[in-house]
Steps between C-alpha positions, in 0.01 A plus 500: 500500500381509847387192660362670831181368592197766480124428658259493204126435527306231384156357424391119568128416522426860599710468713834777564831385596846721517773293404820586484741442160789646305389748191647170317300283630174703461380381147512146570337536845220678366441216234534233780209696691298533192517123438430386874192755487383342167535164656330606848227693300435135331482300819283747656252528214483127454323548861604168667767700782439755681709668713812685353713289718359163288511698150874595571622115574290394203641751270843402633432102476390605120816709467757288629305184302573706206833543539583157577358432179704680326838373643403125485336252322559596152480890556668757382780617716587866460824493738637196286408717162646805643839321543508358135392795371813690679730198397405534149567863523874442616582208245352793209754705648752279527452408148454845367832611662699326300323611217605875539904388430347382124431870403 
């Protein structure tokens, strides 16, 4: 797998953009654009801002907010589950292992 970075072209508030990103990379950027024009698409039809400028810090305030969220305060931390999750997986190993010699 390749990680060199290719331009690809995106679409925020009707608005283009080329941004450049591995083939790897691709799938997750084009979900993180999808989100942050859902988001921006909200602001704006809510009609209190404006300009895109204004929409885009909102949508990023909202964003981050979320985020923050997530990781503190009683939220659900993916990184931390991710780790026990792959430190499960090696003590199941571990365990099995030693179960092959039985048979």
């Amino acid at each position: 797998m390749t990680r060199e970075a290719r331009a690809i072209e995106v679409s925020i508030l009707e608005r283009s953009f080329r941004i450049a990103c591995s083939e790897e990379e691709e799938a997750g950027l084009r979900q993180a654009v999808e989100y942050l024009d859902r988001k921006m698409r909200e602001i704006r039809d809510a009609g209190k801002v404006a300009s895109h400028e204004r929409i885009a810090v909102m949508a990023a305030l909202n964003i981050a907010h979320e985020l923050l969220s997530v990781r503190v305060g009683g939220g659900f931390d993916m990184g931390q589950f991710k780790r026990k999750m792959h430190a499960m997986a090696a003590a199941i190993d571990e365990a099995m292992s030693t179960q092959n010699e039985l048979f």
